[in-house]
N, C-alpha and C positions, 0 to 999 in steps of 0.2 A: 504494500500500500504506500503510494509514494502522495496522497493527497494532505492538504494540511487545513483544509477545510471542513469535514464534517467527519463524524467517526467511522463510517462507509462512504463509499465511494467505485463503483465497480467501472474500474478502468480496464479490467482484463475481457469484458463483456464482448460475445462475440457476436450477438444480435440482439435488435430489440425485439424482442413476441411484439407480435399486434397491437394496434394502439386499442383497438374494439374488437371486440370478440364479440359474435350475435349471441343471446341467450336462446335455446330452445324449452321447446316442455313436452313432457307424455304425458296424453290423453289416453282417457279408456279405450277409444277404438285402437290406438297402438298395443297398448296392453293384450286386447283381444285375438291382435294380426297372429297366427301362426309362426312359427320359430321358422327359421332355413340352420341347417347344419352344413357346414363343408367339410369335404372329405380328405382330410391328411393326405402325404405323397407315398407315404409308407417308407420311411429314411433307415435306410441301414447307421444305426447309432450304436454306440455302447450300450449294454444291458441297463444301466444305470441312468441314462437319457430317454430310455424306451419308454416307460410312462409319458415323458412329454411330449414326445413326437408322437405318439400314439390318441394324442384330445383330440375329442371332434368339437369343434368350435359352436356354437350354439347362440345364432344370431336372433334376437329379439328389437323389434319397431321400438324406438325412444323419440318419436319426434321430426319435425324437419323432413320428411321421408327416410328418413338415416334409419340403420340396423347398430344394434350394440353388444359388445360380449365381451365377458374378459378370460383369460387360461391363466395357468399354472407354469409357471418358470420356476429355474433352480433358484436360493439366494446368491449360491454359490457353485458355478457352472463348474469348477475343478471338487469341487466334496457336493453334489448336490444330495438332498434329502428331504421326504416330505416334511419333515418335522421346520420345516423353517422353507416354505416356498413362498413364492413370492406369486403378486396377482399383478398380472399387463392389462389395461382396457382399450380396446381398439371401438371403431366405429367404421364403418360402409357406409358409400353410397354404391347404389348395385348401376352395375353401365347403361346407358339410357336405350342402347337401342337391344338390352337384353341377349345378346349371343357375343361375351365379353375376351376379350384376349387374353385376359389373366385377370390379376391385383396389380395395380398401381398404387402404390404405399409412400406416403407423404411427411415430411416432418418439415416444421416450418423455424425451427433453430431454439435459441436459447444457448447453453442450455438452461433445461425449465420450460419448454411455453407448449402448447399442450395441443397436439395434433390429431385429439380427440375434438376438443373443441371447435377448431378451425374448420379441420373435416365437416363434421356434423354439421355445422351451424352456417358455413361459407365453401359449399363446395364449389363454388362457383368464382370463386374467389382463388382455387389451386393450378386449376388449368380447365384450357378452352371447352367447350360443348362439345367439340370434336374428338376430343382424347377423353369425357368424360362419356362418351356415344361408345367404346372400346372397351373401354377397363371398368372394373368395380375400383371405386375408389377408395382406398384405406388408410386413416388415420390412428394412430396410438401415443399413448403415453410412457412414452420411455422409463424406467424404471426409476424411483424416486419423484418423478413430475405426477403430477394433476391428480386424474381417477385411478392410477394405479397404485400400487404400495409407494407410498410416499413421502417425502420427508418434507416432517415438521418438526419449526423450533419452534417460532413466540405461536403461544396459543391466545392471547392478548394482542389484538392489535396497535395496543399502543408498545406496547415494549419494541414493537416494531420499528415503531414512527419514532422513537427514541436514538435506538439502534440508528437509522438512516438518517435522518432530518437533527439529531443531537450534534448542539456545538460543545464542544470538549474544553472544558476547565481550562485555563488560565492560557498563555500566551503560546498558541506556534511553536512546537522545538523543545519548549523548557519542559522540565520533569514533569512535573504536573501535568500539561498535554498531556505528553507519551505515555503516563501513568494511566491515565483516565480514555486512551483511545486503546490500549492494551487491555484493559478493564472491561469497557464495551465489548472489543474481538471474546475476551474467556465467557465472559456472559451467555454470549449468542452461541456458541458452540456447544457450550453447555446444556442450553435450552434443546439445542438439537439432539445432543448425544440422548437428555431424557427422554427427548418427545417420538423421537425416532428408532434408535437402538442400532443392534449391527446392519441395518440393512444401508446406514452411513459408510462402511465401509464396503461397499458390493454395488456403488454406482455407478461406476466407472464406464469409460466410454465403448470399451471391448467387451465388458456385459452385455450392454445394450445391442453392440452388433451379437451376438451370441444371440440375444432374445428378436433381434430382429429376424435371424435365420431360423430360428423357431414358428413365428410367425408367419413368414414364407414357406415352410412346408405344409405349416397347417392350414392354410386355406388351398393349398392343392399346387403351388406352382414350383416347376420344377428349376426356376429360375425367378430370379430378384431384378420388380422392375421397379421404380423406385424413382422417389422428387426427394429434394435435398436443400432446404433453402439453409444458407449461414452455418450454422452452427450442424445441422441435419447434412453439412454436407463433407465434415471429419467423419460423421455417422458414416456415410455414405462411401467416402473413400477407404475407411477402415476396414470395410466391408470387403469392398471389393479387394484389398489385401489378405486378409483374412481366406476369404470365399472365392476365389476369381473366377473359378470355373461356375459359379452358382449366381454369376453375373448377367442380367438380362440387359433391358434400357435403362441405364441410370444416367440421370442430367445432377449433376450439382452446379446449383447460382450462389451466386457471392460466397468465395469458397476460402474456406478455414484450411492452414496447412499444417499438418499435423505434425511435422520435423519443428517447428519451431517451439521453443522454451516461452514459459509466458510471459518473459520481461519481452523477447520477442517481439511477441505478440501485439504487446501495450506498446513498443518502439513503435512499430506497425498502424497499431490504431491514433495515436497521438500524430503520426505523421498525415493520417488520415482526414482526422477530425480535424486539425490543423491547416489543411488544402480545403476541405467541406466550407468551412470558416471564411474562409479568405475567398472563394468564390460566391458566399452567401455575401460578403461586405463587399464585392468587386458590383454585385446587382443592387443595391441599395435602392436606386432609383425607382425597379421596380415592384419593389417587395416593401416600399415607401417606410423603411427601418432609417433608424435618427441619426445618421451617422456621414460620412465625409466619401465615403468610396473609396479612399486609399487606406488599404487593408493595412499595414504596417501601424499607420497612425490609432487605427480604429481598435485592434488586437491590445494596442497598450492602452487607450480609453477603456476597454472592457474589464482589462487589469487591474485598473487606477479602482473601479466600479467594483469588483470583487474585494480591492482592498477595506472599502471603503463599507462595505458591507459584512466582513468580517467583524471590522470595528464595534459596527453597529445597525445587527440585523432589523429587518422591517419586520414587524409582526402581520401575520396571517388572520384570519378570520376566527380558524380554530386553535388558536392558539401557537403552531408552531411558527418559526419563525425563516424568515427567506435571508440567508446566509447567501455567501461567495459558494457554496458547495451545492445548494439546490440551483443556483441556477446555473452553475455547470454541469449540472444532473440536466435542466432545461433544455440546454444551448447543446448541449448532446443528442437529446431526444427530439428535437426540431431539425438537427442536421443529418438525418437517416432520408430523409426525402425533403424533395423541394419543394411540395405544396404545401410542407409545415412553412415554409421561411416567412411568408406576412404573418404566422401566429407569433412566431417567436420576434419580430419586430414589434409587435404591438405589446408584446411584454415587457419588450426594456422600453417601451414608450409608457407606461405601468410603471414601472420601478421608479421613472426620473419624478412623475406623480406618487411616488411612494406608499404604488396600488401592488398589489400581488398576487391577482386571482388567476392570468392566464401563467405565471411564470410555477405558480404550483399545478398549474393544473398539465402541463406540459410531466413536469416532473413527476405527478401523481401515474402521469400514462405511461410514461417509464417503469415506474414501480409496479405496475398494474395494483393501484388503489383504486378503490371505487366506493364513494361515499365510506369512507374512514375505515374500510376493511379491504384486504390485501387477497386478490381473486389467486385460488389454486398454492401458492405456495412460490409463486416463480420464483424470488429471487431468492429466499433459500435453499430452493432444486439449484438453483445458478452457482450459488456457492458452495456448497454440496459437491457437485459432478467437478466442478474447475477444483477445487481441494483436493479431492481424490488423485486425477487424472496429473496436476502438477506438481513436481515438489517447489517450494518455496526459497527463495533467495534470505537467506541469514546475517550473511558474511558485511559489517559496517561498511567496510571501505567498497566491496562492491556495491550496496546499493547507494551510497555517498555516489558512486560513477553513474548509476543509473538515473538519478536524480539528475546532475548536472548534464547529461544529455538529455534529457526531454528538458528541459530548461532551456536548452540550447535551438530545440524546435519552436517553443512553442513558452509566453512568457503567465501564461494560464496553467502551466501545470505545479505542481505545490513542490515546496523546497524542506521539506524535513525527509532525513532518508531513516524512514520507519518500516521494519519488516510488516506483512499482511500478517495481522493481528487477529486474524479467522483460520486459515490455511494455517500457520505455524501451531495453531493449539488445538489443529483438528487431532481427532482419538484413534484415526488408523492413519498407518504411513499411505503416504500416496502411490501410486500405481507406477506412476513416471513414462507413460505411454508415448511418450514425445521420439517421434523417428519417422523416417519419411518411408511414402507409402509404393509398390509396386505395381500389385493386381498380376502380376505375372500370368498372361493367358487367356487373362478376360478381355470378353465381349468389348468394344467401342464401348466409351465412356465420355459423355459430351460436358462441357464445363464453361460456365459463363463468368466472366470478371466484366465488371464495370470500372471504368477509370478514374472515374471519380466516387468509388464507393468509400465513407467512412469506414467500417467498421471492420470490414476484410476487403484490406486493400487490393487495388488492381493487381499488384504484385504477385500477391498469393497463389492468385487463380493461375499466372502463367508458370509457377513453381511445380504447383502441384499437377498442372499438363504435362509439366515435362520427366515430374516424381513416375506418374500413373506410366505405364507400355502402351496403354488402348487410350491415353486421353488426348480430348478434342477438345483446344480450344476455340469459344467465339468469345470477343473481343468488344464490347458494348460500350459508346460514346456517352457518360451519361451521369449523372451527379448522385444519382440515389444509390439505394442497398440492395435491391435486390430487381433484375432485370427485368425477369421475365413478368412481373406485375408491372411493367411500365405499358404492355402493352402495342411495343414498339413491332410494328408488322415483318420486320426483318428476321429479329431475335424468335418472336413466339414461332415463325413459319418454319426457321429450320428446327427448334426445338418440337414444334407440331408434331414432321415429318420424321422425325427421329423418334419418336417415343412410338407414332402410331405403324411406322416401314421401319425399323432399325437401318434408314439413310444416314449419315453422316454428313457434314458441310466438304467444305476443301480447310486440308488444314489452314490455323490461324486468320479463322473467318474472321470479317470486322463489317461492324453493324452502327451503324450514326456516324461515324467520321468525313 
């Protein structure tokens, strides 16, 4: 944790979940509908895996025209046992023109954000009419996120709002800070270790491809075909490492690379969030934000503005208060896409009024808060899964180094070099999954980067094209996070044709330039 703003801060974050997630409901006539069961592939497994590969899935009407079910996974796919298994919840939509090509199976990143919900409540929202006319569409919740076994810590929403939104005891740097943001981290971990137990330590991102290949045989296909937004799309290539031969159509957008460490990572997104920035203050004119257009000048006015609200935060409605760290939580969550940018202009035109209702409320949809309660658990899945999956940087003088390079990008990022005060006092060691990925074998594997993506930079995506044997990359001109929802007729047509023909583009396709 390198922020010196608030006592969370999730710089390591490798997407935002949804800003809106639709609610659905069952009614009695769903309740009524007849169950569908699918029929397992019949997977030569170890004796010991043979119960699970053996479920028939048992899909039930919840809503939305959606089908829902959940199976049995191991806690622990190397000792598995019933005494401690664990529950996945997926959701369908069944293919519109009824005679389907398979599963088409969806994750829409995090980690954390819940690809049950998405599924179910926006299936319209994952991909065209066209590819939804082919495939049953299937959404799940990765192990530890949403409706499946899950992890929780604050069972209190406010210990939450403490947790995130809490400015920390006395000055930046001095003991007391550090005492009192290291206090927070043991807190929350704690909360977790209770609320949760060992299935904290079994969330790891190679679990989940494990339960994801579970779930590919248990709806019937002999092969994984598979959407992958952000975060869903290390899911995705791990997979195909893992699995290669068990590789069908897989597109990962806006793509996480899996070789890198998560100081990495944050080098990565800082430099990110940092260009995001400076092209949102280069348009000022037309997103009518209060500022000058020369992004240099503007970047140290927002500085000066963080400091200055450090000082002396504005009070909220409900009491919490807007700090230099919420509305870098804002100013984050408004540069994931560009038709946030008049929202978040019209919050710092709020702030200089020393109003603060759009600048939390940007932040509240980062958080996924909704009216004073925190939907699903996201961001303790988010911290959760990245704890596991990283080990943490200790060592004074390296992070002293890593401070003074993001500093060096970017004059918004905090200057105490404090180890992550969650991750360092998590109760199991981490996995250390960090290595680049092959697929050796597998199917054509298409991969979209945007150039101007925050969150997983353009970079990534051409790393990880070149990590994969079968990856395809296209190349998308374009300021947001994730491509293929932009709707650009370039990008969705060869990904159409690829999901629905297993076509591929010509290598190093480029789309908006």
């Amino acid at each position: 944790m390198h922020s010196r703003r608030t006592r969370s801060r999730a710089l390591a974050a490798a997407a935002l979940a949804p800003l809106l997630l639709l609610t659905g409901c069952t009614g009695i006539f769903d309740l009524l509908t007849p169950a569908e069961t699918s029929t397992p592939t019949g997977e030569d497994v170890e004796d010991e895996l043979r119960p699970y590969f053996e479920q028939s899935i048992v899909w039930r009407a919840c809503g939305n025209d959606a089908q829902c079910a959940t199976v049995k996974a191991p806690l622990d796919w190397e000792n598995p046992s019933p005494d401690t298994d664990i529950e996945l919840a997926l959701t369908r939509h069944r293919a519109l023109d009824g005679d389907p090509q398979g599963s088409l199976f969806f994750n829409p990143g995090g980690p954390g954000a819940s690809g049950v919900d998405f599924v179910k409540n926006s299936p319209e929202g994952v991909v065209s009419e066209e590819v939804r006319s082919d495939f049953d569409l299937v959404g799940w919740d990765p192990r530890g996120v949403g409706s499946s076994s899950a992890v929780v810590c604050y069972t209190d929403p406010k210990d939450f709002d403490e947790f995130l939104f809490g400015i920390p005891e006395g000055e930046p740097g001095s003991a007391e800070w550090i005492a009192d943001v290291e206090r927070a981290g043991e807190d929350f971990v704690d909360a977790c270790a209770e609320n949760t137990g060992e299935l904290l330590g079994f969330i790891d991102t190679l679990s989940t491809v494990r339960d994801l290949d579970l779930l590919r045989a248990l709806v019937g296909d002999e092969k994984l075909n598979y959407f992958g937004m952000s975060y869903g799309t290390q899911i995705g290539a791990q997979y195909a490492d893992l699995f290669p031969e068990k590789v069908g159509r897989m597109v990962l957008d806006a793509v996480v690379n899996p070789a890198e460490t998560m100081y990495e990572r944050i080098l990565g997104q800082t430099e990110g969030f940092d260009r995001a920035l400076r092209n949102y203050l280069q348009n000022c004119r037309e997103t009518a934000c209060p500022f000058t257009e020369d992004p240099d000048t503007d970047i140290q006015v927002i500085a000066d503005l963080y400091d200055r609200l450090d000082e002396s935060p504005l009070p909220h409605d409900d009491g919490r208060m807007l700090s230099a760290g919420v509305l870098d939580t804002a100013i984050s969550a408004a540069l994931y896409e560009e038709r946030y940018w008049p929202i978040l202009s019209q919050a710092f035109q709020e702030i200089a009024l020393g109003e603060t209702d759009t600048t939390f409320a940007l932040a509240d949809a980062y958080f996924q808060r909704v009216d004073g309660e925190y939907e699903g658990h996201f961001f303790e899945s988010f911290y959760a899964i990245t704890c596991i999956d990283h080990p943490s940087e200790t060592d004074p003088a390296e992070l002293e180094r890593q401070v003074e390079e993001l500093n060096r990008i970017s004059p918004l990022e905090g200057d105490v070099p404090i180890a992550d005060p969650v991750c360092t006092n998590w109760p199991y060691p981490p996995r250390d999954i960090v290595g680049p990925v092959e697929g050796k074998g597998a199917d054509p594997i298409l991969l979209i980067g945007t150039t101007g993506d925050p969150a997983t930079p353009y970079e990534s995506a051409v790393e990880v094209a070149e990590q994969l044997e079968s990856g395809v990359l296209i190349s998308y001109d374009g300021d947001d996070h994730i491509a293929y929802d932009e709707g650009d007729p370039c990008v969705n047509t060869l990904v159409d044709d690829y999901l629905l023909t297993g076509a591929v583009p010509d290598e190093d396709f480029r789309c908006g330039f």
